[in-house]
Backbone as ProteinMPNN parsed JSONL, in Angstrom:
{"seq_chain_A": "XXXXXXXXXXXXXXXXXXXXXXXXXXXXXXXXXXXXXXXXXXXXXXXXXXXXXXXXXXXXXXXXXXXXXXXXXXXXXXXXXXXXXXXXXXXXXXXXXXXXXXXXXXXXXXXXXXXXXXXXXXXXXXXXXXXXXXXXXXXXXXXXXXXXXXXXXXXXXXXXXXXXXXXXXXXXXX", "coords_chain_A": {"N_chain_A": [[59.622, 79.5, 11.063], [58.348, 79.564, 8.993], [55.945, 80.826, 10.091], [56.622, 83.198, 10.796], [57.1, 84.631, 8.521], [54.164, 84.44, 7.793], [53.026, 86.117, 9.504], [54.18, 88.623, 8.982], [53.357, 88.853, 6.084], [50.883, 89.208, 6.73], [50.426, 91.809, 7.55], [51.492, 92.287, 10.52], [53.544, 92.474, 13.266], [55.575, 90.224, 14.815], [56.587, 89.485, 18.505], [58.552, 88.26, 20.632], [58.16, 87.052, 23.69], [60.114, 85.615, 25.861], [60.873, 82.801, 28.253], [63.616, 82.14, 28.241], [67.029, 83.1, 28.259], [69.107, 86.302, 27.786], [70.881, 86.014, 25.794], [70.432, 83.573, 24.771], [67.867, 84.094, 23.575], [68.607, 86.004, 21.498], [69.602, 84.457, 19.939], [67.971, 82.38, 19.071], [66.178, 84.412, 18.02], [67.546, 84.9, 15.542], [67.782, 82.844, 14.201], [65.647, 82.242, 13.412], [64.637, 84.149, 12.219], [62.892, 86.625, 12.853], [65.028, 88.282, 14.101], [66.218, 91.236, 12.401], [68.787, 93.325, 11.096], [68.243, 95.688, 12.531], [67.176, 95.057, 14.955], [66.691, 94.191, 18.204], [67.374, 92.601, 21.123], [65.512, 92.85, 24.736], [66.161, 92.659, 27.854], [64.57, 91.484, 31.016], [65.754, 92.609, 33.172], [66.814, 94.459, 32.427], [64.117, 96.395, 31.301], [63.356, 96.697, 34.048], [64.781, 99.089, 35.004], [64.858, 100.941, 33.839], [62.728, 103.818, 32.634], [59.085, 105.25, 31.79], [59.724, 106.953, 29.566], [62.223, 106.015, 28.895], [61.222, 103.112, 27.614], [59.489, 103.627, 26.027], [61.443, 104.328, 23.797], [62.694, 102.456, 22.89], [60.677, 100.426, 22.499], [59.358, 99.787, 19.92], [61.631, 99.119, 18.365], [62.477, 96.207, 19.373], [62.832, 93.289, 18.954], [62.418, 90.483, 20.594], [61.773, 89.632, 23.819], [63.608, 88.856, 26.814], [63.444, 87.298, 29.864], [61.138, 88.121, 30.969], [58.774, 89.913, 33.731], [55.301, 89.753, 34.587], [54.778, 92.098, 34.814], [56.395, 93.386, 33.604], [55.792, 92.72, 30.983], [53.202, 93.395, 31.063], [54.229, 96.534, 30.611], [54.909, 96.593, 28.61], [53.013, 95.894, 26.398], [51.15, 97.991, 27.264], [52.617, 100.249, 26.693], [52.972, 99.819, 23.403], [49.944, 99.782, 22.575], [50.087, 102.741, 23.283], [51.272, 103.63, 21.15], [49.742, 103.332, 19.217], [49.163, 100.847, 18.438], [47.829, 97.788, 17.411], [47.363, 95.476, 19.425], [48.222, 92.338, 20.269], [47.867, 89.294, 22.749], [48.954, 86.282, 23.891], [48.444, 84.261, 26.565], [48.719, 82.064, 28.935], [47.984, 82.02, 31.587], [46.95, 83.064, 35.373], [49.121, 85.315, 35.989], [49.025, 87.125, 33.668], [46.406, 88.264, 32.911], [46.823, 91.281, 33.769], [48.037, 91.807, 31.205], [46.316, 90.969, 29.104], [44.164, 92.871, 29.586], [45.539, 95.237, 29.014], [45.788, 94.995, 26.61], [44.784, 95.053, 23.201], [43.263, 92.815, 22.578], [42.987, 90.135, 24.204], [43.944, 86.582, 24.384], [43.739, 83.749, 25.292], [45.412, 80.896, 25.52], [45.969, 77.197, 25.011], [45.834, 73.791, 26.571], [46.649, 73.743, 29.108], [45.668, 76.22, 30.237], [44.632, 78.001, 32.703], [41.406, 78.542, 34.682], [39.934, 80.858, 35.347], [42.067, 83.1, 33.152], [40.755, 81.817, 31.035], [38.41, 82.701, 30.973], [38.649, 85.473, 31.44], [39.842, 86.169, 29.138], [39.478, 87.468, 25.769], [39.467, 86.106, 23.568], [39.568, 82.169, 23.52], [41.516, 79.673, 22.725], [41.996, 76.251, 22.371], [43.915, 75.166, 21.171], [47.695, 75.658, 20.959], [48.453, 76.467, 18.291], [50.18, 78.416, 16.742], [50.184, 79.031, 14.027], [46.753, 78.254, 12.97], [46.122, 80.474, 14.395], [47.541, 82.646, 13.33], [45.524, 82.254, 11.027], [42.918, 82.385, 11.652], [42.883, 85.101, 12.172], [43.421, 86.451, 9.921], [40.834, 85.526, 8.566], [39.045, 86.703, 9.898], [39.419, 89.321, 9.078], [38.686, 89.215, 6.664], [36.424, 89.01, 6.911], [35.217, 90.675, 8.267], [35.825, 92.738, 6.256], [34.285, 91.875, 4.268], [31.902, 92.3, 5.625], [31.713, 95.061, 6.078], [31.592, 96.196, 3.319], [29.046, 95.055, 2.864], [27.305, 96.657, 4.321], [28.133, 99.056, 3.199], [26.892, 98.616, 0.955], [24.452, 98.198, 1.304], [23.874, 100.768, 1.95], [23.891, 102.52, 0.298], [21.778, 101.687, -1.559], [19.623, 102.411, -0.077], [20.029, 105.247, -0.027], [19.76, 105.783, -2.856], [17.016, 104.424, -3.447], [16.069, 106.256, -1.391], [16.322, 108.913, -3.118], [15.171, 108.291, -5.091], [12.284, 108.012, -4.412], [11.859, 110.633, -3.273], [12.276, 112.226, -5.338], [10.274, 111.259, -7.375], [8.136, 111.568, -5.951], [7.967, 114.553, -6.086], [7.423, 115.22, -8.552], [5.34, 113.967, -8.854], [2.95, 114.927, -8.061], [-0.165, 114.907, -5.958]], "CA_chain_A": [[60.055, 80.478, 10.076], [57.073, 79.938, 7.414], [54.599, 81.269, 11.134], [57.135, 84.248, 10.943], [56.61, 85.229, 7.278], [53.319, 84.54, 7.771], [52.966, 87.406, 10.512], [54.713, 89.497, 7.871], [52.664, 89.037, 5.073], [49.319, 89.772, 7.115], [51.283, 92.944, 7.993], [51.923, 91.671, 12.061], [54.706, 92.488, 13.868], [55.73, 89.553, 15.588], [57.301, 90.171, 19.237], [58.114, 86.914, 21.247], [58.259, 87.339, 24.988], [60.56, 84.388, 26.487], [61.854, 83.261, 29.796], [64.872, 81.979, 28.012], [67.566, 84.28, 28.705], [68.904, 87.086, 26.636], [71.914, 85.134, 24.498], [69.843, 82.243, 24.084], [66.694, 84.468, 22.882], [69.064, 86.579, 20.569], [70.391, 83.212, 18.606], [66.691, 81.83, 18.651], [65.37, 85.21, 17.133], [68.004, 85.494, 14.126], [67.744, 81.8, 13.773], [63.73, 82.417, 12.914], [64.291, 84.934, 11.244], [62.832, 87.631, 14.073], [65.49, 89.721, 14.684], [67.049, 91.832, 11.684], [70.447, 93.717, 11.957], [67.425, 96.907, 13.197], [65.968, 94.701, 16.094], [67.395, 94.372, 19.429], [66.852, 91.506, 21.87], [65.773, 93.376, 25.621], [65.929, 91.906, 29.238], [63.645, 92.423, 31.641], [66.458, 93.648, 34.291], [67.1, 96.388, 31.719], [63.166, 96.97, 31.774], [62.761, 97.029, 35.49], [66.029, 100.065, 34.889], [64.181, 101.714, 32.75], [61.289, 104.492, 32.789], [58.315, 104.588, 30.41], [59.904, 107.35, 28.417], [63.552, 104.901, 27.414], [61.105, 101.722, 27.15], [58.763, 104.031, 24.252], [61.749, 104.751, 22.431], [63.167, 101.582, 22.677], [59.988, 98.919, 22.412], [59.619, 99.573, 18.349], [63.084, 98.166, 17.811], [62.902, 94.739, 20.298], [61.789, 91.712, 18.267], [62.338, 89.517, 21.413], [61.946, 90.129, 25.212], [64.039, 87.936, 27.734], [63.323, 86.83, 30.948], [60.161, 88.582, 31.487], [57.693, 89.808, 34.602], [54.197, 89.772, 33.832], [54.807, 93.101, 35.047], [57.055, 94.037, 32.482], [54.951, 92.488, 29.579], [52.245, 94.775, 30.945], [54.266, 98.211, 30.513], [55.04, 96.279, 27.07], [51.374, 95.705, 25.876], [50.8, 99.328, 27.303], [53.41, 101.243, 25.075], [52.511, 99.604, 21.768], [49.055, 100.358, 22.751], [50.268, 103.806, 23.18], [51.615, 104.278, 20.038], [48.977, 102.959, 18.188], [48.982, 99.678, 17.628], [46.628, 97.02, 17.938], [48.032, 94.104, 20.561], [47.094, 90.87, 20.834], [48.684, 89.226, 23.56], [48.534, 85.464, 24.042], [48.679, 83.897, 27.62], [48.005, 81.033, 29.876], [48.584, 82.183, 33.328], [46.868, 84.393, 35.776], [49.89, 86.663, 35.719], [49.101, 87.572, 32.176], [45.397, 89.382, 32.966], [46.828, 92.513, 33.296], [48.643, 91.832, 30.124], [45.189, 91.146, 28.497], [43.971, 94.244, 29.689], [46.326, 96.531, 28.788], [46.17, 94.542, 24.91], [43.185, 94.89, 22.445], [42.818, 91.472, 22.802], [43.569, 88.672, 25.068], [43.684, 84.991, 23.466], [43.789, 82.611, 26.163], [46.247, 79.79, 24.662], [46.866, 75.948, 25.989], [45.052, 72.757, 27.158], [46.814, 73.875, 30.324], [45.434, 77.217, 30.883], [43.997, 78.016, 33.913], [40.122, 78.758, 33.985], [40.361, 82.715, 34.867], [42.394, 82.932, 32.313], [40.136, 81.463, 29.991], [36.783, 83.916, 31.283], [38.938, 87.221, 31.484], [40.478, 86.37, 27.991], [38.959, 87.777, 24.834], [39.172, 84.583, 23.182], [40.254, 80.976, 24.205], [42.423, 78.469, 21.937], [42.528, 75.211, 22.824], [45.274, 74.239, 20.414], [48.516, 76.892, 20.93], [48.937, 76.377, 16.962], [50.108, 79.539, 16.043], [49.606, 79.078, 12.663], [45.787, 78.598, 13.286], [45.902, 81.915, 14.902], [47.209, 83.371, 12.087], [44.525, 81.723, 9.988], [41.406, 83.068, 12.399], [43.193, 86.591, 12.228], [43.303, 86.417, 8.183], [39.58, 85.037, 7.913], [38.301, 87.936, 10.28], [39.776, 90.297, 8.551], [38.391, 89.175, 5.53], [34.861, 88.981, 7.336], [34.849, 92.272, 8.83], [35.934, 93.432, 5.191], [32.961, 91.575, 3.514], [30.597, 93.021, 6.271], [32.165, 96.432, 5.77], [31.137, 96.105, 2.031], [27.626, 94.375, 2.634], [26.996, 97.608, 4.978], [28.294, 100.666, 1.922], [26.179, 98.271, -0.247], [22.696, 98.755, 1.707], [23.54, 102.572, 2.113], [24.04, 102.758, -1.112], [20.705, 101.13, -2.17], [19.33, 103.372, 0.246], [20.517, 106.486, -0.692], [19.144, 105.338, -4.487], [16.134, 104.635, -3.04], [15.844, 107.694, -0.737], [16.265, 109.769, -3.768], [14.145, 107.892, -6.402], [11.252, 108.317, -4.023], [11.695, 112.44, -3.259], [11.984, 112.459, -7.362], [8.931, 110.952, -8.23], [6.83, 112.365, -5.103], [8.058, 116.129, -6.361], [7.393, 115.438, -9.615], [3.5, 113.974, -9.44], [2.476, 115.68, -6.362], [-1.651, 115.022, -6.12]], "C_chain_A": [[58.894, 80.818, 9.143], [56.013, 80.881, 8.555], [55.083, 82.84, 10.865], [56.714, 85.198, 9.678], [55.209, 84.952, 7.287], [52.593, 85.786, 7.831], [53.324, 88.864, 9.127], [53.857, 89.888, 6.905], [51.178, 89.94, 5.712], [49.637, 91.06, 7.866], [50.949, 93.631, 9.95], [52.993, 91.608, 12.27], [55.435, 91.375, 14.848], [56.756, 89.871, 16.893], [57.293, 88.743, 20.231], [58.798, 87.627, 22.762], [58.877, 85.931, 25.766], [61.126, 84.8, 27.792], [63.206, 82.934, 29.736], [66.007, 83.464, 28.492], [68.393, 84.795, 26.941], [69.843, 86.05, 25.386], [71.249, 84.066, 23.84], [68.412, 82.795, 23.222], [67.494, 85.268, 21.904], [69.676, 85.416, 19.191], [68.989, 82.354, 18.565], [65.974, 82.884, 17.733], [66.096, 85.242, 15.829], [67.895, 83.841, 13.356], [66.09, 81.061, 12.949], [63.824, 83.366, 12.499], [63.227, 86.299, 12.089], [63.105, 88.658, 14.411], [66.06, 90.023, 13.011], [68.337, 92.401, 12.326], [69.351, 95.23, 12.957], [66.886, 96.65, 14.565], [67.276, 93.992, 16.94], [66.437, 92.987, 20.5], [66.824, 92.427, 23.636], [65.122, 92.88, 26.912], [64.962, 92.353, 30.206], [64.312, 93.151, 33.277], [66.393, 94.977, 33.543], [65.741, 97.218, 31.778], [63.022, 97.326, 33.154], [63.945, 98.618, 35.428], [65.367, 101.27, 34.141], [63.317, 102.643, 33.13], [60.603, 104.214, 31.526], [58.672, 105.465, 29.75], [60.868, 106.043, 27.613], [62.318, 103.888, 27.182], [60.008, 102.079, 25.475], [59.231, 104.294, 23.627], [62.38, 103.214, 21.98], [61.774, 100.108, 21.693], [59.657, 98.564, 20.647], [60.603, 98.818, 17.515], [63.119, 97.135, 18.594], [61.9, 93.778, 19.661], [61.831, 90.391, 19.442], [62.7, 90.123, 23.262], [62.253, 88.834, 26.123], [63.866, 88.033, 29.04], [62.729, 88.244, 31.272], [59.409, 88.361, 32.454], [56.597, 89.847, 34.362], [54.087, 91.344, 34.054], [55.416, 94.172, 34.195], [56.168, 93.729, 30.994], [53.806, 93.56, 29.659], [52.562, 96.008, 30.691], [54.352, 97.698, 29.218], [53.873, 96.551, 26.149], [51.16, 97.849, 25.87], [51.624, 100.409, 26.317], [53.075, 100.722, 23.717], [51.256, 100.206, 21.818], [49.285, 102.024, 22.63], [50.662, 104.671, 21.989], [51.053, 103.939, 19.373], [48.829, 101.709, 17.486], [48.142, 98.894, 18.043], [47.088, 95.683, 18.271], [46.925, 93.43, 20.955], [47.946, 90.058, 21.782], [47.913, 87.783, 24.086], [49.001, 84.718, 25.537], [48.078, 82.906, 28.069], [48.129, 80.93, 31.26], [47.788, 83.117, 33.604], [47.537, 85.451, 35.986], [49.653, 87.019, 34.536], [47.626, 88.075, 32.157], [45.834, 90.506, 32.844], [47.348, 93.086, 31.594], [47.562, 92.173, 29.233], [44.732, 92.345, 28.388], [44.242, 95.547, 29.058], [46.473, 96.187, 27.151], [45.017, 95.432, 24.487], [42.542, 93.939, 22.535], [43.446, 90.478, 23.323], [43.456, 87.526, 24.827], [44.583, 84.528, 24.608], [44.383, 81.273, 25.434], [46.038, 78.474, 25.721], [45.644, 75.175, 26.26], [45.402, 72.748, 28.543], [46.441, 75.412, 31.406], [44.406, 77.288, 31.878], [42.409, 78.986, 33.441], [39.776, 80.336, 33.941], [40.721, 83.187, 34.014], [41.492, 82.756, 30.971], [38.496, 82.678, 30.023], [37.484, 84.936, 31.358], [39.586, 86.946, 29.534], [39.072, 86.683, 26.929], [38.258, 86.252, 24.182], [40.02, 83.248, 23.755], [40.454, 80.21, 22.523], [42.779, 77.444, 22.108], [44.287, 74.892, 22.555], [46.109, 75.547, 20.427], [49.396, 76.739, 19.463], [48.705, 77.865, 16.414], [49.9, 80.014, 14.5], [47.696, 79.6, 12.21], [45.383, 79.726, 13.416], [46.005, 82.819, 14.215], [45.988, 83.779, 11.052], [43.355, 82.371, 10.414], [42.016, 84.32, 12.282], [42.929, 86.621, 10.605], [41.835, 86.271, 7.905], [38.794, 86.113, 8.941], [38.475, 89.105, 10.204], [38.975, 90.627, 7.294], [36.799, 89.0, 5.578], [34.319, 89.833, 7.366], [35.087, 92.605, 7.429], [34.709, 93.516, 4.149], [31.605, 92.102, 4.554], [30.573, 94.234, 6.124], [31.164, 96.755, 3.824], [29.971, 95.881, 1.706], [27.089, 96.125, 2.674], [26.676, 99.227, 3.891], [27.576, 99.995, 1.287], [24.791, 98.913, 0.172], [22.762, 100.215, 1.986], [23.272, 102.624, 1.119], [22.561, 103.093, -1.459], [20.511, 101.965, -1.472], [19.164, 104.247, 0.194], [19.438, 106.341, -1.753], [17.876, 105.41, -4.028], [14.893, 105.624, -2.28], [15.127, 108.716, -2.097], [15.647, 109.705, -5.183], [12.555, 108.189, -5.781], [10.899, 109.749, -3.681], [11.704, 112.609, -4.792], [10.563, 112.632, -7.681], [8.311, 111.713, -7.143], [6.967, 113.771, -5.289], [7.571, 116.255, -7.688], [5.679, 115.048, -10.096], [3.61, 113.766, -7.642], [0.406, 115.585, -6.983], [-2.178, 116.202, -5.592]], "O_chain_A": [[58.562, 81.907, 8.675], [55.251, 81.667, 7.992], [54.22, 83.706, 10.722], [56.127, 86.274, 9.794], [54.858, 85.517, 6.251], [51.917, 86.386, 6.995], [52.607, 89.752, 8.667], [53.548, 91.071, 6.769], [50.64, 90.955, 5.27], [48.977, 91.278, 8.881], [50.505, 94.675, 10.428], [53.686, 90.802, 11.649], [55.937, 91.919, 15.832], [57.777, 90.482, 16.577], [56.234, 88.205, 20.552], [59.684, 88.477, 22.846], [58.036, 85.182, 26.265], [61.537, 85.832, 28.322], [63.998, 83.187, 30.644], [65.656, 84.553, 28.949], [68.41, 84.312, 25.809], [69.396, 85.538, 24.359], [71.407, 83.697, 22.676], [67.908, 82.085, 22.351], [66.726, 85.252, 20.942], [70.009, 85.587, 18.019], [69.099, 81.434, 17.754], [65.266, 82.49, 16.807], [65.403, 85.596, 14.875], [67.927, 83.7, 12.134], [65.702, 80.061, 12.345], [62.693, 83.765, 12.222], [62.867, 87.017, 11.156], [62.456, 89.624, 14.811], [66.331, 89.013, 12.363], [68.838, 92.196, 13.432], [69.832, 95.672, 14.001], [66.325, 97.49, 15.268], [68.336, 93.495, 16.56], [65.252, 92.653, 20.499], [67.952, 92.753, 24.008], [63.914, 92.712, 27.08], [64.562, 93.517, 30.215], [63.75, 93.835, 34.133], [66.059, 96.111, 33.888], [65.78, 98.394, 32.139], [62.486, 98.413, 33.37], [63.46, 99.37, 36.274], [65.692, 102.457, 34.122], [62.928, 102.369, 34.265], [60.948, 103.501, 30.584], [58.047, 105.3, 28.702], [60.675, 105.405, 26.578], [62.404, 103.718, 25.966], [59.805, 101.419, 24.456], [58.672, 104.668, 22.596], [62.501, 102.915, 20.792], [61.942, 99.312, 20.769], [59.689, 97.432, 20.164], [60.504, 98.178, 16.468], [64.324, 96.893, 18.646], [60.693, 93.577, 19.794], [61.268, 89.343, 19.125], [63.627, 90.811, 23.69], [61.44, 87.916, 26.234], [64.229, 89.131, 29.463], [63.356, 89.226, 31.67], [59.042, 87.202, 32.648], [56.693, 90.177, 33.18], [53.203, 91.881, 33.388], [55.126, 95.362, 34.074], [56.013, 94.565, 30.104], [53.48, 94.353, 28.775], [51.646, 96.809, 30.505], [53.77, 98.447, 28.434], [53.897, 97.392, 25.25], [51.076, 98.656, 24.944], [51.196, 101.153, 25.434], [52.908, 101.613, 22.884], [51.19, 101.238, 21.151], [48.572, 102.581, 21.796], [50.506, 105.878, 21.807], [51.634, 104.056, 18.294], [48.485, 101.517, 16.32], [47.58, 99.177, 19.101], [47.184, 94.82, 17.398], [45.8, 93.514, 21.446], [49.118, 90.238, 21.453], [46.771, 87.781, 24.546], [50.228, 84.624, 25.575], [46.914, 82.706, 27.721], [48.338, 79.921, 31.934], [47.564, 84.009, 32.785], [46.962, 86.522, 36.176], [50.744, 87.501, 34.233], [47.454, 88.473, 31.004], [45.425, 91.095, 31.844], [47.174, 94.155, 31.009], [47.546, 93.242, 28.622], [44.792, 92.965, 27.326], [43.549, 96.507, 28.721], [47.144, 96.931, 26.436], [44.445, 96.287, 25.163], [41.312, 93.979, 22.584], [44.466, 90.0, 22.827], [42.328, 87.243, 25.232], [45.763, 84.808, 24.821], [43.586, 80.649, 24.733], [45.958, 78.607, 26.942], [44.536, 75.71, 26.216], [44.782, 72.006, 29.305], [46.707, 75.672, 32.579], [43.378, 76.614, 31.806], [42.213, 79.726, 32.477], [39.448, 80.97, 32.938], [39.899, 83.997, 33.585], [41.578, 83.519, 30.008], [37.851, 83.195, 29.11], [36.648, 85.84, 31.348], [39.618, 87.971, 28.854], [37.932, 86.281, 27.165], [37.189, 85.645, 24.263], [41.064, 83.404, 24.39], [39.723, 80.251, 21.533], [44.003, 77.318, 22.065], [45.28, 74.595, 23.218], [45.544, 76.559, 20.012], [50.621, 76.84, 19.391], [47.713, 78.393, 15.91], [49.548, 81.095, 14.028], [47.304, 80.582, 11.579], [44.436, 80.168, 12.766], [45.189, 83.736, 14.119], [45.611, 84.828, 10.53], [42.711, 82.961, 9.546], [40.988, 84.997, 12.322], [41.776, 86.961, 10.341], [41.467, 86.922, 6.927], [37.646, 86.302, 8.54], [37.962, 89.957, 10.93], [38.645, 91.742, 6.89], [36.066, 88.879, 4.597], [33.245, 90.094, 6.824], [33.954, 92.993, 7.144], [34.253, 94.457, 3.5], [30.461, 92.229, 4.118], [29.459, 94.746, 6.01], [30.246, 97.53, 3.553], [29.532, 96.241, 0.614], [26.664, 96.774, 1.719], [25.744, 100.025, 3.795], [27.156, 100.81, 0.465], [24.183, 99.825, -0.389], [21.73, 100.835, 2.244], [22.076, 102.834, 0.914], [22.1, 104.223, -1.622], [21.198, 102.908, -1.866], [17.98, 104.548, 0.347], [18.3, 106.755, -1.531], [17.396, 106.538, -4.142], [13.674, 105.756, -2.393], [13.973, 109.139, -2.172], [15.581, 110.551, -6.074], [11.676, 108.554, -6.561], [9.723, 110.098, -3.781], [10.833, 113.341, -5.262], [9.897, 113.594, -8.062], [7.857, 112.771, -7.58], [6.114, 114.425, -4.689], [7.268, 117.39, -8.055], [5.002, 115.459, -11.039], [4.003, 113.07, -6.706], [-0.101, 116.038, -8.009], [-3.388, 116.422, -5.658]]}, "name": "protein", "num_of_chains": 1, "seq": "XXXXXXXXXXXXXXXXXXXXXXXXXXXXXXXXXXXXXXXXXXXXXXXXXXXXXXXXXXXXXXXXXXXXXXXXXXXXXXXXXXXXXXXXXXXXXXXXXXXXXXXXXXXXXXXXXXXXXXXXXXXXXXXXXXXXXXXXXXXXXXXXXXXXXXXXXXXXXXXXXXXXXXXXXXXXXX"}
């Protein structure tokens, strides 16, 4: 629950992909706090039923996906992607490459993941402490923000510099 509000705060959509089935993933998501009364728990028979228009109007509203193919997580990954979001998509299986693929980023999870897995993934995680994960998403946010800032600083100076040196060289010209 505290991993869930976590997600929240660092303004992350959390979306859990189980092989539980749907009843048992709909009383695990409201029981974490997951699903609201807005979010919908959806199977992956109903995906395979589906085209990719219903699953892009639907995949915004499903805080939990039951008894998933890696085949279905991939049209999953691919519609958020489509609408603009930026997917991270954690796996330990070679069915879950295309998943990677089709993310922004692939985080290779587990002390049991297989080694493909670990060389096609973005990044690798020993420990599947989602918390952690949080924590490295929060502190490279806050990296990229302070490099972002270093970067407008040296234009800056630049700039200043640029235009202190056309000053003076217009102004005592030999």
């Amino acid at each position: 629950i505290e991993s869930i509000d976590y997600c929240r705060r660092l303004a992350i959509k959390p979306v859990i992909i189980t092989e539980d089935n749907k009843i048992a993933a709909n009383s695990f998501g409201k029981k974490m706090g997951i699903l609201n009364q807005n979010d919908m728990v959806l199977s992956g028979v109903e995906i395979d039923n589906m085209d990719d228009g219903d699953i892009e109007k639907v995949v915004e509203k499903v805080g939990i996906y039951s008894k998933i193919s890696s085949k279905n997580k991939w049209k999953i990954c691919r519609e958020f992607k489509r609408l603009g979001y930026n997917v991270a998509v954690t796996g330990n299986r070679f069915t879950d490459l295309p998943s990677f693929r089709a993310s922004k980023i692939g985080i290779a999870t587990g002390k049991e993941c297989t080694q493909i897995t670990k060389n096609m993934a973005d990044i690798f995680i020993k420990d599947k402490n989602f918390v952690k994960l949080l924590s490295l998403i929060d502190k490279s946010r806050k990296l990229i923000r302070n490099i972002n800032n270093i970067i407008f600083f040296n234009i800056i100076i630049s700039i200043i510099e640029f235009l202190s040196i056309t000053t003076i060289s217009m102004f005592f010209k030999h």
